[in-house]
N, C-alpha and C positions, 0 to 999 in steps of 0.2 A: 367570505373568509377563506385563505387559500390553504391547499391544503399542506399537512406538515412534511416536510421530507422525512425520514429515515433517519439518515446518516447528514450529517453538518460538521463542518470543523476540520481540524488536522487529526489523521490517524497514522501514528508508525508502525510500518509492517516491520516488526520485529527480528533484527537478528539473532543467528542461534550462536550464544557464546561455547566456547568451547574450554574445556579446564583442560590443565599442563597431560592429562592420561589420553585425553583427544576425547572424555566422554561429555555430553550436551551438560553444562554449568546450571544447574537446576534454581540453584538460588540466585544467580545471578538474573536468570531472566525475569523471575520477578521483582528482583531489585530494581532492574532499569524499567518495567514495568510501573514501578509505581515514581519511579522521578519523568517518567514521559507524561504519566496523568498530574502530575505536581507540576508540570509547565505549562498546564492549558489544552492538552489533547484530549479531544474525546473518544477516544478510544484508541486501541490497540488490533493489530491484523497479524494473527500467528498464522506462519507456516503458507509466509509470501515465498515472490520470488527471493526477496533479499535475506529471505531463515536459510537459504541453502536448504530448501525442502527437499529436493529429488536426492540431496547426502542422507536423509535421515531416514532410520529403517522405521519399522511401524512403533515399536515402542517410546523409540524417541522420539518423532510424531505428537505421542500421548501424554510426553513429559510436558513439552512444547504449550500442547492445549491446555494441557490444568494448570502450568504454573498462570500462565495468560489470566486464564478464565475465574482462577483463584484472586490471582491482582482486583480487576475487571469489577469480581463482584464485590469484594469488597470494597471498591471507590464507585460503586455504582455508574461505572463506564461502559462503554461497548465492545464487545468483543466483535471481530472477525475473524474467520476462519476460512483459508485457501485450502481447497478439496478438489480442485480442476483435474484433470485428466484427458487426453486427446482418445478417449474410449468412453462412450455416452454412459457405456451399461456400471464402467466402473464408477464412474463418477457419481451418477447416482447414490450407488453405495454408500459411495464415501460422505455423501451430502445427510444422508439416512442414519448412520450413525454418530453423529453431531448432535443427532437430538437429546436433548435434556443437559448440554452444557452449558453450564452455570455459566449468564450473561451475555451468552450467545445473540446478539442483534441480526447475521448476515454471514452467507458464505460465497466467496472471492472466486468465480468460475472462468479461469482464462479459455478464448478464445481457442478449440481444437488447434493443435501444434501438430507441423512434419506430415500431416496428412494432409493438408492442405484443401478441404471441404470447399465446397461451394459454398455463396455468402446463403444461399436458402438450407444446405444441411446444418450450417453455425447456426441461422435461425432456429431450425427443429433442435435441435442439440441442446437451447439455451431453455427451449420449452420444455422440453421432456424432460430436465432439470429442476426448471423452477414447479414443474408439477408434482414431482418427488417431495421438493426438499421443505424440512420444516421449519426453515428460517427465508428472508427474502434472497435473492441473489442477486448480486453485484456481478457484473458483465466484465472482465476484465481484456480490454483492448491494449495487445502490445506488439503490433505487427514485425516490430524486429526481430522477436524471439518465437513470433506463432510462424509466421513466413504468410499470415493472412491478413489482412486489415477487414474490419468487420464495418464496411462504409454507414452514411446517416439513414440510409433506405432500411437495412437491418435496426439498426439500435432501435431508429423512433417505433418500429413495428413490436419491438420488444420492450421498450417506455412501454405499453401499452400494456402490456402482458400481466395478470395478475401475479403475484410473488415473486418480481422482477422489480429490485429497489432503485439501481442505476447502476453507473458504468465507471470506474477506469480507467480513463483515455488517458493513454500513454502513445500519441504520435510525434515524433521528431518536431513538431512545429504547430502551433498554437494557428490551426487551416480553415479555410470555409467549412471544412467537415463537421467541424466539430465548432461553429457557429452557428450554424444548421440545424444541429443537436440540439444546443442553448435555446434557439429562437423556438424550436417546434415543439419538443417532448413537454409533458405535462409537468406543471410544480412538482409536483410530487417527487420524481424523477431526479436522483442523486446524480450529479454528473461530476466527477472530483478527479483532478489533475492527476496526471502518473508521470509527465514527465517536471522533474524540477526548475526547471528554467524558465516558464512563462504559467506558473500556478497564481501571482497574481493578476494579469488581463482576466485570467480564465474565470476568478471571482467576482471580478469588477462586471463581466459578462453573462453572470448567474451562475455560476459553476457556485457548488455546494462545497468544495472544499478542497481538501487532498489526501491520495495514501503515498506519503512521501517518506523514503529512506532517506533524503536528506533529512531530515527533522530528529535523525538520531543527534545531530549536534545543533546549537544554536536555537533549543526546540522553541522556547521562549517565545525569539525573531519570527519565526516561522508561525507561530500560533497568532501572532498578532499582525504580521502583514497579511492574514487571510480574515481574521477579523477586520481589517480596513479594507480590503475586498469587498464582503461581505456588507459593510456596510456605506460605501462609496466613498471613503478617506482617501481620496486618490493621494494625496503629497504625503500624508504619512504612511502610507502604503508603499509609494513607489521608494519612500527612504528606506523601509525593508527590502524592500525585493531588490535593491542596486547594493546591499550591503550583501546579501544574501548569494550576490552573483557570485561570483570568487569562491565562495565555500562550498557550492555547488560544483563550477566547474573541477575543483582542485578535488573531490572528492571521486568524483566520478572517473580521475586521471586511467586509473585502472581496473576490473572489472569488479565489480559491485558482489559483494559488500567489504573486497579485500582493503580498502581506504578507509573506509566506515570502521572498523573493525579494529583496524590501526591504531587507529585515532582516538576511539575505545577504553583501549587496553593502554595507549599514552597517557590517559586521562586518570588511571587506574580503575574503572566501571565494570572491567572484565579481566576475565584471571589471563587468559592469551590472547593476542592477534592474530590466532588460526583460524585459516578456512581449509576446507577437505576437497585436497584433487576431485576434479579436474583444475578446480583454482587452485591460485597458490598466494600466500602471503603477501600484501602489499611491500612495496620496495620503501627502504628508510626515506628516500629523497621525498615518494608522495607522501610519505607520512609525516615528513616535519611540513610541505607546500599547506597540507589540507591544514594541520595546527595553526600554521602563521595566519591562513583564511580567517579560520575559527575565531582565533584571537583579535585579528583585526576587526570583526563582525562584532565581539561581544557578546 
């Protein structure tokens, strides 16, 4: 009998809405909380890259995790929580304080950022984490934004690792690397899409699922071309993920989550389309491109 993963399915890493005063929209976030788990997601990941975390000071941070965590438990979903940090000792911390939130499955550890480690101190870095924390930890691989790519040598060494759930992988292109991954690391081992574009191969390949900011729209689509993944539906699969193409690209037109957010707030789901400098507002143009996707998608 093999053993069970962790984490399966679509999870949306949650944006942080913002009300007309510029403060975090409290009810909103569990509003859309609970229509993400009403379209098939199993869980939810507060205080991703796509919350505009590094905008939010500590309190709003703590809005963030209970409204989450409040949804979460009462649909008996998963919560994740992003607490990374490119400083070991902070991170820790941050890992250690998580404990006892209601629903909590997992916390989202990116890859040291700007400092640029060696792929053996990201190793130690991810240990000395997962030995801390009281939930398992998800490895989050996004070399665009770390300036590091944490190759198969690392990860499978940490698949192994006790209270190390899986990873992440957010690389530009569905690569031997992260085939490599698929074919070596143990069942057990959550291995979930981070880039949107090729989340279906990656399921059809063992990939456990995804943490996907596209699934803010179309979340339906999305939860069911990974359930055909998941289960080898290749043609009714690949008719999700060829509808899906276009609302992906068109969203992603400009920096994440100022499209998502747009699109949002077009829908009326959230009180504004703000994001907090250094982003700025998506432009009207991508915001009618990503609708017309949306709508052609269904």
């Amino acid at each position: 009998m093999p053993t069970e993963r962790l984490l399966q399915g679509v999870y949306v890493p949650l944006i942080t809405p913002f009300a007309a005063d510029g403060t975090v929209a409290a009810d909103a976030i569990e509003r859309l909380c609970h229509e993400y788990l009403d379209a098939g997601c199993a869980g939810i990941v507060a205080l991703g890259t796509t919350g505009e975390t590094s905008s939010l000071d500590d309190d709003e941070q703590h809005v963030v995790i209970d409204r989450c965590a409040a949804a979460c438990a009462a649909r008996g979903a998963q919560l994740v929580v992003g607490a990374g940090t490119n400083n070991t000792k902070k991170t820790i911390a941050a890992v250690v304080a998580l404990r006892g939130t209601p629903a909590l499955a997992a916390t989202l550890i990116v890859v040291p950022y700007y400092v640029r480690p060696s792929e053996a101190g990201i190793v130690e870095h991810f240990k000395a984490v997962a030995g801390a924390s009281p939930v398992p930890v998800v490895v989050y691989n996004i070399p665009a934004r770390t300036g590091r790519n944490l190759g198969p040598a690392g990860l499978l060494e940490l698949a192994h690792v006790p209270n190390i759930a899986g990873v992440k992988q957010a690389l530009p292109a569905f690569d031997a690397e992260t085939l490599e991954i698929l074919a070596r690391a143990p069942r057990e081992f959550s291995v979930l899409g981070g880039e949107d574009t090729w989340l279906f191969p990656l399921a059809l390949m063992g990939g456990a699922g995804t943490i996907s900011a596209a699934a803010h729209v179309c979340t339906h689509r999305f939860v069911s071309m990974i359930e055909c993944g998941l289960a080898g539906k290749v043609d009714d699969g690949r008719s999700h993920a060829e509808a899906l193409l276009p609302v992906v690209q068109a969203c992603y037109a400009e920096p994440n989550p100022s499209v998502f957010k747009g699109v949002l707030h077009a829908q009326d789901r959230i009180p504004t389309p703000d994001v907090r400098l250094p982003l700025v507002n998506a432009s009207a143009p991508a915001v009618e491109r990503a609708l017309a996707a949306v709508a052609a998608a269904g």
